[in-house]
C-alpha positions as CSV (number, residue, x, y, z in Angstrom):
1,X,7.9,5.9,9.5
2,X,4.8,5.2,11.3
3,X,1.2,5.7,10.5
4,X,1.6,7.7,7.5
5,X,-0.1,9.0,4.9
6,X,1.8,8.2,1.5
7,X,1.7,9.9,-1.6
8,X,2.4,8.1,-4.7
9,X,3.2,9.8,-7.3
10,X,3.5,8.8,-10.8
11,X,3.0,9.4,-14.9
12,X,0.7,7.1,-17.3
13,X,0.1,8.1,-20.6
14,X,-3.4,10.2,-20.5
15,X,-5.8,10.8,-23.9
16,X,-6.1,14.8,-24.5
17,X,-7.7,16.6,-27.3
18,X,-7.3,15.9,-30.7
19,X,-7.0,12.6,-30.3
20,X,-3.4,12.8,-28.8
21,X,-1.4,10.7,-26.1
22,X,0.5,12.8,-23.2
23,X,2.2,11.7,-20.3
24,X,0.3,13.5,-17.4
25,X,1.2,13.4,-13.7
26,X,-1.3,11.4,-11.0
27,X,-0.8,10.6,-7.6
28,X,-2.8,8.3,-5.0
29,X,-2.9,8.6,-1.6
30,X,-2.5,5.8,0.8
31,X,-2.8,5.4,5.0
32,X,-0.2,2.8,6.2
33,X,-0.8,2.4,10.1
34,X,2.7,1.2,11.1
35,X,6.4,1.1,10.4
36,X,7.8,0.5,6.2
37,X,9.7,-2.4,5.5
38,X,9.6,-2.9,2.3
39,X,8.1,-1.3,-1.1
40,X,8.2,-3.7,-4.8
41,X,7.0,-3.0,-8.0
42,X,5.1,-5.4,-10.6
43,X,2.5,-7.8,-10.5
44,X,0.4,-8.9,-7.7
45,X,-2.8,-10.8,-6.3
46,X,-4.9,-8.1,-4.6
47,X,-7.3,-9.4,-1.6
48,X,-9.7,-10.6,-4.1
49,X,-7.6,-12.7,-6.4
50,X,-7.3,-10.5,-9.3
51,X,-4.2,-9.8,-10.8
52,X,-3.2,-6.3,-10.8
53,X,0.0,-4.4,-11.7
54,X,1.6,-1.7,-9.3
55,X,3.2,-1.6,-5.7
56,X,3.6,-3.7,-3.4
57,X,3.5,-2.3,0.4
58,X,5.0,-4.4,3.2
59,X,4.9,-2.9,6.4
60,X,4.9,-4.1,10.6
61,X,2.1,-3.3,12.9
62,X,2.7,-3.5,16.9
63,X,-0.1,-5.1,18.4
64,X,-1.0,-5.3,22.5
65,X,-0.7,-8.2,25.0
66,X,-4.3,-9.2,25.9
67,X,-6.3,-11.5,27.3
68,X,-8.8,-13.3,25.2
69,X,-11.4,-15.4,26.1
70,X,-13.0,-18.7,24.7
71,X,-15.5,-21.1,25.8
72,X,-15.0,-20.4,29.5
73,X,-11.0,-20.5,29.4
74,X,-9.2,-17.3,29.3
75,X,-5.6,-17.1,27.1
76,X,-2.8,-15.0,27.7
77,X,-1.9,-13.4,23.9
78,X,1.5,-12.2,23.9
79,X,2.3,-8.8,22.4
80,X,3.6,-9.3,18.7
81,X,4.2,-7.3,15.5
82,X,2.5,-8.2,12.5
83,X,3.6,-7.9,9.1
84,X,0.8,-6.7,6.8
85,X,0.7,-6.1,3.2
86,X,-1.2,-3.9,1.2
87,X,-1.4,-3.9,-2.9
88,X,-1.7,-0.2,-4.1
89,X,-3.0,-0.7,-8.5
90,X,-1.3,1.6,-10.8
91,X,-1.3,1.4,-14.8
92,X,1.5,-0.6,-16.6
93,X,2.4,2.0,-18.7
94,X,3.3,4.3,-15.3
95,X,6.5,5.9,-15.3
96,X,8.7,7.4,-12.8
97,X,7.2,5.9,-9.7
98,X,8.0,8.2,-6.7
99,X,6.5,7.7,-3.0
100,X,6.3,11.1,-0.5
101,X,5.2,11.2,2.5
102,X,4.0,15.1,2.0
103,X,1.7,16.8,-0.3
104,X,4.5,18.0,-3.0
C-alpha cells in the first residue's frame, strides 16, 4: 500500500457509570506516506526517548535523484528508498489489535 491512511482499531478497558470497568472499542488514525513492510506490537522508544507500549510501523519511502549543493561543489544524490519508522502509543491493556485501511 502506498500513502495510506490507517485505521487502527482496538479495545482497552474504559471506566462507565457506577463505577464499572467495560471493554469499549477506540480507533486512531494514522497517515503512512509510502509502501508497509512491516507492523510489531510491544514496547518501544518513541522520538523523544520515552517508553511507550503499542505498534510499531515500518514502512519504505521512494525518494528523487537530485542535485545538492555545498560550499560551491555540487553532488550528484542518487535516488534511494528510505526505510522510516513510526511508533503509534496504544494502552497495555488493548485487546484485539486490528489495522484497516477504510473507515469500518
Amino acid at each position: 500500500m502506498i500513502s495510506k491512511t490507517l485505521y487502527i482499531y482496538y479495545e482497552s478497558r474504559d471506566r462507565v457509570r457506577g463505577g464499572k470497568v467495560w471493554w469499549k472499542p477506540h480507533v486512531k488514525r494514522v497517515y503512512v506516506s509510502g509502501t508497509v513492510v512491516r507492523v510489531v506490537r510491544g514496547t518501544f522508544t518513541n522520538r523523544y526517548g520515552r517508553r511507550v507500549h503499542g505498534l510499531k510501523i515500518v514502512y519504505e519511502n521512494p525518494r528523487r535523484a537530485f542535485i545538492a549543493e555545498r560550499e560551491g561543489k555540487r553532488y550528484k544524490v542518487r535516488r534511494a528508498i528510505v526505510e522510516v519508522t513510526k511508533i503509534v502509543e496504544l494502552p497495555e491493556d488493548a485487546r484485539n489489535v486490528r489495522i484497516h485501511t477504510r473507515k469500518s
